[in-house]
C-alpha positions as CSV (number, residue, x, y, z in Angstrom):
1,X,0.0,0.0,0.0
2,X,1.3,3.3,-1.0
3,X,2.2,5.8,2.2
4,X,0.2,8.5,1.3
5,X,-3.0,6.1,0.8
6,X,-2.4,4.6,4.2
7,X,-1.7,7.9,5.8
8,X,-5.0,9.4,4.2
9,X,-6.7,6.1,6.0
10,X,-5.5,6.3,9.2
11,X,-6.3,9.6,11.5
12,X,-6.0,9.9,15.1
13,X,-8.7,11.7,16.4
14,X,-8.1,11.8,20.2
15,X,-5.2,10.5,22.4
16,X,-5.9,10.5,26.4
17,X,-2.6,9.6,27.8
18,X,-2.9,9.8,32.2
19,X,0.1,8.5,33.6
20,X,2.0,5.7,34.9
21,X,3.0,4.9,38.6
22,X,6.6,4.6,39.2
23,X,8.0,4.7,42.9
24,X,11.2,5.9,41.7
25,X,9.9,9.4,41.2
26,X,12.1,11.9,43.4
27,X,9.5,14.5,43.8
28,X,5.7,14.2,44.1
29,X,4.8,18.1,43.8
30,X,5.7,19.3,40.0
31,X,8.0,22.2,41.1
32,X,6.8,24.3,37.9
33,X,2.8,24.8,38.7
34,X,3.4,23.8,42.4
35,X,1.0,21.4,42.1
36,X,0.3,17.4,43.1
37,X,2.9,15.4,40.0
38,X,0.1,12.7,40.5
39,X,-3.1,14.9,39.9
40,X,-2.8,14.1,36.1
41,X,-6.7,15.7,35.0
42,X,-5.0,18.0,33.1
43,X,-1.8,16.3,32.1
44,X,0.1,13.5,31.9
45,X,3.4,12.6,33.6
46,X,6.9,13.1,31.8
47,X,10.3,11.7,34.0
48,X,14.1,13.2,33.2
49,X,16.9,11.0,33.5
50,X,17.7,12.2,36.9
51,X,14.5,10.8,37.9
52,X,12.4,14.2,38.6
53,X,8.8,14.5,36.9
54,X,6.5,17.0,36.0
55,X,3.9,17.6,34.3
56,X,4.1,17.5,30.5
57,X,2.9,21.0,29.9
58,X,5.1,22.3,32.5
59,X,8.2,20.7,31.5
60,X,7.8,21.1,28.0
61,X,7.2,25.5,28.5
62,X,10.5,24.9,30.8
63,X,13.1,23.8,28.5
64,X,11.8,26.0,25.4
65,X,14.3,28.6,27.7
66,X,16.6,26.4,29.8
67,X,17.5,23.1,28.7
68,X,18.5,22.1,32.4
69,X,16.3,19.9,35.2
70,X,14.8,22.8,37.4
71,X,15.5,20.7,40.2
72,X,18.6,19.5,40.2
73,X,20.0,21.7,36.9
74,X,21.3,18.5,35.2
75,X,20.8,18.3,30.9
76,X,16.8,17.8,30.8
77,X,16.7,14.2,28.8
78,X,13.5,12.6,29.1
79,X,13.8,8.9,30.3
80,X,12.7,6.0,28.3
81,X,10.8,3.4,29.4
């Protein structure tokens, strides 16, 4: 099938991603909004390398300026699952 026909059949209309638990988490308030990392009814989620999550929004307006964790100020890399 050619890319362009398959691409025309396939559309994604809505995505709800919530969140995963993961006890390795350093911080449970997201230090951006101040607010609870697990209240996810607006967001999702996202973990750096260094183990520190935020919420998606929050993290992602952070390093459009600063590149660095606003916790700990190491390289933000998000971590893999």
């Amino acid at each position: 099938m050619d890319s362009n026909k398959f691409k025309q059949c396939l559309e994604v209309n809505k995505i709800n991603i919530k969140s995963y638990w993961d006890w390795t988490f350093h911080n449970d308030m997201c230090i951006i909004c101040r607010g609870n990392i697990y209240d996810t009814s607006e967001s999702y989620i996202v973990v750096g390398q260094c183990n520190h999550a935020f919420h998606y929004e929050c993290i992602n307006n952070w390093i459009r300026t600063r590149k660095n964790c606003p916790l700990c100020n190491q390289l933000w890399i998000y971590k893999k699952n």
